[in-house]
VOBA-1610 file (N, C-alpha, C; in pm, whole numbers, padded with zeros to 5 digits, always signed):
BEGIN
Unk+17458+04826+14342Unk+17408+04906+14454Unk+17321+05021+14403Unk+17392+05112+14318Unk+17307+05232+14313Unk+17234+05234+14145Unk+17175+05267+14093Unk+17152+05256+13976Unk+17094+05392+13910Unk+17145+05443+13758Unk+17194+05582+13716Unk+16999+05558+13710Unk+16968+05694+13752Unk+16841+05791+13719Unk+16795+05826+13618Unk+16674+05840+13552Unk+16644+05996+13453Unk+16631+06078+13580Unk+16632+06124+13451Unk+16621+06311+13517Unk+16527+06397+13596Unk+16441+06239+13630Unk+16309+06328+13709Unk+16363+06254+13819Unk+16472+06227+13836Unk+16509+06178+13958Unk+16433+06134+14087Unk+16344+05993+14013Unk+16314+05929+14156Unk+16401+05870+14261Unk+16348+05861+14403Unk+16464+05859+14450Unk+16477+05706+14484Unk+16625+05654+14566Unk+16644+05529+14603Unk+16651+05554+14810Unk+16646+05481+14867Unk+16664+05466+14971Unk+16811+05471+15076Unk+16861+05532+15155Unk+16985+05557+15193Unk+16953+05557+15369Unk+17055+05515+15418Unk+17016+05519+15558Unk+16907+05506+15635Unk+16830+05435+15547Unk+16748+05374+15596Unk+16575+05493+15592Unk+16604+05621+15566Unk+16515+05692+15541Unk+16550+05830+15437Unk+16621+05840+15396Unk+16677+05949+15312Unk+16651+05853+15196Unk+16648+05945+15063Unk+16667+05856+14943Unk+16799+06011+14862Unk+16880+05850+14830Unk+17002+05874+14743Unk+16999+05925+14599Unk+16994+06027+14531Unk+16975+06077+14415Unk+17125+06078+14340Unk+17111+06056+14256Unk+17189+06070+14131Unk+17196+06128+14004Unk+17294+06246+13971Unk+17294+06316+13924Unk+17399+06331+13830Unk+17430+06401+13717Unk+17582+06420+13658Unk+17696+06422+13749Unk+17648+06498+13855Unk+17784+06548+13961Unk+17786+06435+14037Unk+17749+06361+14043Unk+17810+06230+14124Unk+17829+06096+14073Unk+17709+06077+13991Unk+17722+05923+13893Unk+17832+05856+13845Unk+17961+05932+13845Unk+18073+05849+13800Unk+18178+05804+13952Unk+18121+05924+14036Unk+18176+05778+14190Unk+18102+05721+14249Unk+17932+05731+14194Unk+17891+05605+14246Unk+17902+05466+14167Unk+17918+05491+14025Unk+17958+05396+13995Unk+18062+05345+14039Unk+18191+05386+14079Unk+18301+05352+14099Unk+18298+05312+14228Unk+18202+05339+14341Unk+18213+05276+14458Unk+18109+05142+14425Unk+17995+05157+14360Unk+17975+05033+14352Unk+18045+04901+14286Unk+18148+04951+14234Unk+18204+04794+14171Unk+18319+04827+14286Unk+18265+04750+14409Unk+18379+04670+14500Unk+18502+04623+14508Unk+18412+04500+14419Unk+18544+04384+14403Unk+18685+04422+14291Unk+18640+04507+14245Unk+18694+04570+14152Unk+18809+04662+14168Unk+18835+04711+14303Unk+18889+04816+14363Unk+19015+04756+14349Unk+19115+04877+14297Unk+19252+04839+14296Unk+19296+04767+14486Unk+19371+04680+14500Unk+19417+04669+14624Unk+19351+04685+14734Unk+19181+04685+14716Unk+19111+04640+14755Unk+19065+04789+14869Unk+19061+04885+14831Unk+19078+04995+14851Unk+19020+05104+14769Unk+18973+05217+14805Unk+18863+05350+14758Unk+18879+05443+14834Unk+18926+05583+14765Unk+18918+05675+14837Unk+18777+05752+14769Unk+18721+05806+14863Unk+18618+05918+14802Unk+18611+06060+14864Unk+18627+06128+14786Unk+18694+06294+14847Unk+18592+06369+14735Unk+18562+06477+14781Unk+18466+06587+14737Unk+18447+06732+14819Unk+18430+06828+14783Unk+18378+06911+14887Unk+18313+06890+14983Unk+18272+06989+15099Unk+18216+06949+15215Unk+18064+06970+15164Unk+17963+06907+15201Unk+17785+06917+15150Unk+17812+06857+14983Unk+17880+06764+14984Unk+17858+06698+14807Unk+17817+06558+14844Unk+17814+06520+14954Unk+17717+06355+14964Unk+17825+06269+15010Unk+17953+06286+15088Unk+18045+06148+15113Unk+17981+06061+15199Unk+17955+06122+15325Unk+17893+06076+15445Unk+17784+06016+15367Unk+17728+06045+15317Unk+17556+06000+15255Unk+17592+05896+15212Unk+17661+05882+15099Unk+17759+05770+15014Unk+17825+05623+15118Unk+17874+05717+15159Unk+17919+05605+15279Unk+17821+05521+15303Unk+17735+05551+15386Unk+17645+05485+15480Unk+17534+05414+15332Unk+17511+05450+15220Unk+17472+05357+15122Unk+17548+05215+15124Unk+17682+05240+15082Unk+17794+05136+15075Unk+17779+05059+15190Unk+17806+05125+15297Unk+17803+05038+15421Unk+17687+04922+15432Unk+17600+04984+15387Unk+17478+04921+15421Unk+17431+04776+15350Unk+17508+04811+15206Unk+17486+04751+15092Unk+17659+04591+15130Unk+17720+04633+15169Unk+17849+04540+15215Unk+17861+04519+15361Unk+17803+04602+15473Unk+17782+04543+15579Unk+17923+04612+15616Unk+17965+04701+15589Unk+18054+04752+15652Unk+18062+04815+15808Unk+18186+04803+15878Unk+18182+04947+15991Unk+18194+05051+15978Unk+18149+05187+15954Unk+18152+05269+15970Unk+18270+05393+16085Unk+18380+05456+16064Unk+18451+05398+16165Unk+18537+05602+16133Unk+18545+05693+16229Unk+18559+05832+16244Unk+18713+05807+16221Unk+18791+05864+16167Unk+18965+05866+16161Unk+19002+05876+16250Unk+18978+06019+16295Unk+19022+06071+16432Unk+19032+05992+16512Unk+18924+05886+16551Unk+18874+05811+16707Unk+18947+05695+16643Unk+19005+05610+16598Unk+19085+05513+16543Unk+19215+05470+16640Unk+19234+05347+16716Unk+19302+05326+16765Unk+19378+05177+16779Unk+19477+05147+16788Unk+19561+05079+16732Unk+19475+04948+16803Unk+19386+04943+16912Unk+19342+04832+16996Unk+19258+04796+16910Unk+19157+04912+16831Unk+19010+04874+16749Unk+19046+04816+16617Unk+19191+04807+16570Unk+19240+04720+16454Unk+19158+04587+16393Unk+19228+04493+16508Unk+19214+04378+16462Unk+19096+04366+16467Unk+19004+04374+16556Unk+18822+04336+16523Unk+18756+04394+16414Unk+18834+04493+16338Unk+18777+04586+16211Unk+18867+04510+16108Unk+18948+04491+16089Unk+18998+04411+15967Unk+18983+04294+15900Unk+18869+04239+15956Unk+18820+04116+15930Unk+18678+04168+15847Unk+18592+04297+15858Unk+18524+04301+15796Unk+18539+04416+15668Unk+18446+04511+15563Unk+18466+04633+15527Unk+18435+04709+15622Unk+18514+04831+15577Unk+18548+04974+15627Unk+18580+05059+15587Unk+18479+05137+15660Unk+18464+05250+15582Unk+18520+05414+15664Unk+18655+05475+15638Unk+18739+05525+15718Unk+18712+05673+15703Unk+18635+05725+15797Unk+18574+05890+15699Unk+18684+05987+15757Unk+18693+06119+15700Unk+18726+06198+15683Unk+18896+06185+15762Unk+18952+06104+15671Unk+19114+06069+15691Unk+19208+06171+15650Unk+19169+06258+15572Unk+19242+06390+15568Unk+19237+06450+15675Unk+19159+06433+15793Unk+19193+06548+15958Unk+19277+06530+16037Unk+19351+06351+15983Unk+19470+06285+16099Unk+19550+06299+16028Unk+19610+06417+15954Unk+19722+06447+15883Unk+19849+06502+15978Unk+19805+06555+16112Unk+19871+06566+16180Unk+19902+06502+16330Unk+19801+06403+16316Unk+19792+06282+16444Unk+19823+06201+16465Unk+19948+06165+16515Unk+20053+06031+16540Unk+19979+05918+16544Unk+19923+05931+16648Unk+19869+05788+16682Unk+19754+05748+16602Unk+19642+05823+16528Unk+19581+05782+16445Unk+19632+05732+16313Unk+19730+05822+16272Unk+19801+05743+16133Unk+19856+05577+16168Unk+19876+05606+16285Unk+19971+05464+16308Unk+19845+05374+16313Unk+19740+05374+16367Unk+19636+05295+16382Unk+19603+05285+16241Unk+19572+05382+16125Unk+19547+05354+15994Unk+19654+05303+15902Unk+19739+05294+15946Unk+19883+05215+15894Unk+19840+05067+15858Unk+19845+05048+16004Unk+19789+04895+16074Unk+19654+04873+16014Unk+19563+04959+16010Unk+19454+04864+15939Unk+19440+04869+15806Unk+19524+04936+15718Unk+19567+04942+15596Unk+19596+04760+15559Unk+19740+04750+15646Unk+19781+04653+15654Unk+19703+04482+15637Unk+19676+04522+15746Unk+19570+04394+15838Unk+19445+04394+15710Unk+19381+04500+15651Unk+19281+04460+15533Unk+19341+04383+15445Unk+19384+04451+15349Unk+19498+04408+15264Unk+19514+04254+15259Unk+19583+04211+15385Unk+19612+04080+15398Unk+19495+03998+15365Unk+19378+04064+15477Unk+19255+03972+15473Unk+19178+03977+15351Unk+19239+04091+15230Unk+19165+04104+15122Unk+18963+04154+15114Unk+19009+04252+15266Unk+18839+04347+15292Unk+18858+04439+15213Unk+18773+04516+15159Unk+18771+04651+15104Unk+18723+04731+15211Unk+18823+04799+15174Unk+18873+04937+15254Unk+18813+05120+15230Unk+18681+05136+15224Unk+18680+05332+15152Unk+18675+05394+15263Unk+18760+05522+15193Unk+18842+05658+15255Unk+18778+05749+15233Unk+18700+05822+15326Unk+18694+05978+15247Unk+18762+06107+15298Unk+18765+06159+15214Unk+18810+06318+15254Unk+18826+06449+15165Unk+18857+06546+15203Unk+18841+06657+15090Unk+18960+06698+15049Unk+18941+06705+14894Unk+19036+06758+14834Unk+19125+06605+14772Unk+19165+06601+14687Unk+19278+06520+14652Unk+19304+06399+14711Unk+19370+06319+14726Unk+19419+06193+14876Unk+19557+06255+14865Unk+19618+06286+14746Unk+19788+06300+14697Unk+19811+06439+14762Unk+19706+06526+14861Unk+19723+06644+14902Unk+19640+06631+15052Unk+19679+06530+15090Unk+19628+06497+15280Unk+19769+06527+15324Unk+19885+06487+15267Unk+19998+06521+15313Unk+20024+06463+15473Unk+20013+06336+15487Unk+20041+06228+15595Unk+20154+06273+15647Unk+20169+06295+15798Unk+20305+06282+15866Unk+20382+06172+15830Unk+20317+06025+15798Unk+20332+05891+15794Unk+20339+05889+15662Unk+20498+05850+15615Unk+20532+05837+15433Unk+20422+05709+15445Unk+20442+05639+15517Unk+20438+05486+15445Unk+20244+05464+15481Unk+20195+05529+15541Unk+20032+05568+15542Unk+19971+05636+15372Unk+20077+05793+15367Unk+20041+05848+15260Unk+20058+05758+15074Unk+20171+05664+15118Unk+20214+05549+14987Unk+20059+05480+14964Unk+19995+05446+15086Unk+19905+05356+15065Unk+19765+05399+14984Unk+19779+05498+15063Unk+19648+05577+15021Unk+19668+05670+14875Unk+19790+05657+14795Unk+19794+05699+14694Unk+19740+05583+14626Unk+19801+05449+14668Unk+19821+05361+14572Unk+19616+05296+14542Unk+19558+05374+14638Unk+19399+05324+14585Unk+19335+05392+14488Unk+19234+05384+14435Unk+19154+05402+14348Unk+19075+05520+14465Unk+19039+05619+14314Unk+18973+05766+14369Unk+18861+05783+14282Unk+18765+05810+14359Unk+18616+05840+14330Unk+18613+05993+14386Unk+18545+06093+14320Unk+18569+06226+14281Unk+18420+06268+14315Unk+18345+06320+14454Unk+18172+06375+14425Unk+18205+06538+14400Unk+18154+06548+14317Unk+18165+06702+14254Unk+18067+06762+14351Unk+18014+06862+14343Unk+17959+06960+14444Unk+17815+06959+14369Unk+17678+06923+14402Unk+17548+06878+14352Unk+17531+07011+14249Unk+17488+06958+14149Unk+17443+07059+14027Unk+17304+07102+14027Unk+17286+07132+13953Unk+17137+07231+13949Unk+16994+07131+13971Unk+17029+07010+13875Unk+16945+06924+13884Unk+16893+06848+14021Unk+17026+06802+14027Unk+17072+06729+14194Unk+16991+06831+14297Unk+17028+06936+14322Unk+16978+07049+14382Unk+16806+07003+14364Unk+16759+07069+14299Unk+16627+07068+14235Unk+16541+06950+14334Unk+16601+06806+14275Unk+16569+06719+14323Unk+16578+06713+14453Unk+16665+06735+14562Unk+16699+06732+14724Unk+16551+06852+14769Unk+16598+06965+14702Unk+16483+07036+14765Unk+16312+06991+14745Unk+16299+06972+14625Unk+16213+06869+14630Unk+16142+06728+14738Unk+16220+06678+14703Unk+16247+06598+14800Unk+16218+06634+15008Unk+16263+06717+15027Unk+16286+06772+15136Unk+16108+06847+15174Unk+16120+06924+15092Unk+16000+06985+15085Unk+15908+06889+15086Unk+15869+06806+15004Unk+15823+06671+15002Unk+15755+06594+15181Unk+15895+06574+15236Unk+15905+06517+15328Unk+15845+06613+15478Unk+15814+06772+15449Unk+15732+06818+15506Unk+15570+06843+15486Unk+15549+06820+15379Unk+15437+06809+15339Unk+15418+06970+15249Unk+15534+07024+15235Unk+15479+07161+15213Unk+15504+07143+15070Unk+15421+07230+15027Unk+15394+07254+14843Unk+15420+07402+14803Unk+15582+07401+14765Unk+15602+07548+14688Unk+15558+07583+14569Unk+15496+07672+14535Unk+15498+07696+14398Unk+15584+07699+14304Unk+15565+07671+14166Unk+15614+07539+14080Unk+15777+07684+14073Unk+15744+07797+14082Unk+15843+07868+14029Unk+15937+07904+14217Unk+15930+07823+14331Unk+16023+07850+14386Unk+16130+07744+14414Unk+16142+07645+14337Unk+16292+07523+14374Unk+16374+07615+14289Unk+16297+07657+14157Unk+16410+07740+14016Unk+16483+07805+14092Unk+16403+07928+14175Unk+16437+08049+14243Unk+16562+08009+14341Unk+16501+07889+14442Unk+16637+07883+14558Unk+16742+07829+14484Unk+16753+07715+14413Unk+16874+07669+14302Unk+16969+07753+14303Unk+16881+07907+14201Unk+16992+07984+14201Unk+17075+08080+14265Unk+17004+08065+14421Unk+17026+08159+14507Unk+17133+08053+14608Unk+17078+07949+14652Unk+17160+07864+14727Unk+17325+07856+14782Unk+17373+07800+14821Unk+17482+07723+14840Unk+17456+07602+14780Unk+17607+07543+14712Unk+17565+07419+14616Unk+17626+07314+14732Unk+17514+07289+14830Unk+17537+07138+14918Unk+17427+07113+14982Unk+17433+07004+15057Unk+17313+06940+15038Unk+17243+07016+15201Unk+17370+07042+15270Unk+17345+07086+15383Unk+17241+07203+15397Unk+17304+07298+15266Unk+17223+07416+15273Unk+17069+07392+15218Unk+17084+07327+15152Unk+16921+07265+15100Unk+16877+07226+15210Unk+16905+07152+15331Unk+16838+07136+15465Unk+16811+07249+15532Unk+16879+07341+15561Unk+16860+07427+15640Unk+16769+07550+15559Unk+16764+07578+15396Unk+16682+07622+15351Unk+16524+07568+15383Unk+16515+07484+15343Unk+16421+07402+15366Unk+16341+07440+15512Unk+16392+07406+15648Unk+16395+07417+15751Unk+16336+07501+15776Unk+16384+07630+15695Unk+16357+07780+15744Unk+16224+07802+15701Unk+16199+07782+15609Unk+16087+07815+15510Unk+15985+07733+15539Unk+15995+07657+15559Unk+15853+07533+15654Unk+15824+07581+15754Unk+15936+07695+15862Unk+15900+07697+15963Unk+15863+07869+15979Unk+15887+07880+15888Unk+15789+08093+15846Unk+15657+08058+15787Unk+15621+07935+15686Unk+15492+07946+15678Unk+15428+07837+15795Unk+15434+07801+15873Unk+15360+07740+15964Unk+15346+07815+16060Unk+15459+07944+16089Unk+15418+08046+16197Unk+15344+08127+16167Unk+15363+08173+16020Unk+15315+08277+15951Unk+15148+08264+15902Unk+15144+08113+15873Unk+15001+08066+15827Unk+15012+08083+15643Unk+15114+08066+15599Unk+15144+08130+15480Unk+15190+08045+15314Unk+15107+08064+15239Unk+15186+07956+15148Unk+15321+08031+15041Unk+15387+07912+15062Unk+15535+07885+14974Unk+15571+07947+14845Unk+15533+08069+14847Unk+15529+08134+14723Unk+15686+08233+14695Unk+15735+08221+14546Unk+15873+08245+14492Unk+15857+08407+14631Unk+15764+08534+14593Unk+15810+08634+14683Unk+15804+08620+14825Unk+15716+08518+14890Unk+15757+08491+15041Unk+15905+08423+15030Unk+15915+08334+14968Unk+16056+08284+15012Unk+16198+08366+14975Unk+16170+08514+14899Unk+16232+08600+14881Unk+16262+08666+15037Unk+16142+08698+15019Unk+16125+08779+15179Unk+16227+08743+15331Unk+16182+08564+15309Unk+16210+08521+15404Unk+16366+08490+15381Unk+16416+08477+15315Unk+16553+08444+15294Unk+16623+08586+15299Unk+16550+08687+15218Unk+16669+08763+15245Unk+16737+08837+15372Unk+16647+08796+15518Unk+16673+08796+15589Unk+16779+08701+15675Unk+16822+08563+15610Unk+16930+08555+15648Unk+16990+08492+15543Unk+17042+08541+15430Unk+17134+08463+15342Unk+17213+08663+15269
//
């Protein structure tokens, strides 16, 4: 599926219009989500901070195995059986730590995969061994899979997204402002969007080019 980068990180394609970068801070769970068949018990959890790429990740995988895509929360014991026949992909399963009826629905499609021998990925933040399931016999399961770890995007990773982003507006910062936001940032991918955002949209009001002290200016007004 995904294949490791140099460092000038060209990108790959993700959801159909984003491209997927790869970096130190993630390359060892994308490897690990791409070998599938490989998955202990046919099963993957992937947990990382919030803005480190799960959701992004996901919808690669999905795309690449034809998976459903499928919210924890909204999970119900009826939508089982038509999902266990294919992959699935179960996001942010650490939020039904306290929701009866969703654990019980992820019980059951624990189950029902398993049997049918689909692969199954989980994501959520923090640990899987620290979701702390109302449901022993939910939390057994989800220990017993294989864990893929996205670290929080590094400097490079960074570099590259804003790039990228910037890119995709057409705007051209000068060579000394990706250095500058890097080190000013939040390390997720989110904030690289909304940086981005801001700053495309002060020099198009402004009439102004992308230079390290405008984007001083303009940021330090809200960061």
């Amino acid at each position: 599926m995904a294949e490791q980068l140099n460092f000038d990180l060209p990108p790959r394609t993700a959801l159909g219009r984003d491209d997927f970068l790869i970096s130190p801070s993630n390359a060892v769970a994308v490897s690990m989500i791409d070998r599938t068949p490989a998955w202990p018990l046919h099963k993957m959890v992937l947990c990382g901070p919030s803005g480190a790429g799960k959701t992004h990740l996901v919808h690669v995988w999905a795309k690449e195995v034809g998976a459903r895509i499928v919210d924890a929360a909204a999970l119900t014991e009826d939508m089982v059986p038509a999902l266990a026949n294919t992959p699935v992909a179960l996001e942010d399963v650490d939020q039904i730590a306290q929701t009866a009826t969703a654990q019980a629905a992820a019980f059951h499609l624990h189950n029902m995969m398993f049997a049918a021998q689909m692969p199954l990925l989980m994501t959520g933040a923090g640990a899987p061994n620290l979701w702390h399931m109302g449901l022993a016999d939910l939390q057994s399961r989800i220990d017993a899979a294989g864990v893929a770890v996205l670290d929080a995007p590094d400097d490079t990773l960074l570099a590259a997204v804003l790039a990228k982003l910037f890119h995709d507006r057409q705007v051209q910062p000068a060579s000394d402002v990706i250095p500058y936001l890097v080190l000013r940032m939040d390390r997720s991918f989110e904030a690289a969007r909304q940086i981005v955002a801001v700053l495309d949209h002060a020099c198009l009001t402004e009439q102004r080019k992308l230079t390290r002290s405008y984007a001083a200016t303009v940021l330090d007004k809200i960061l």
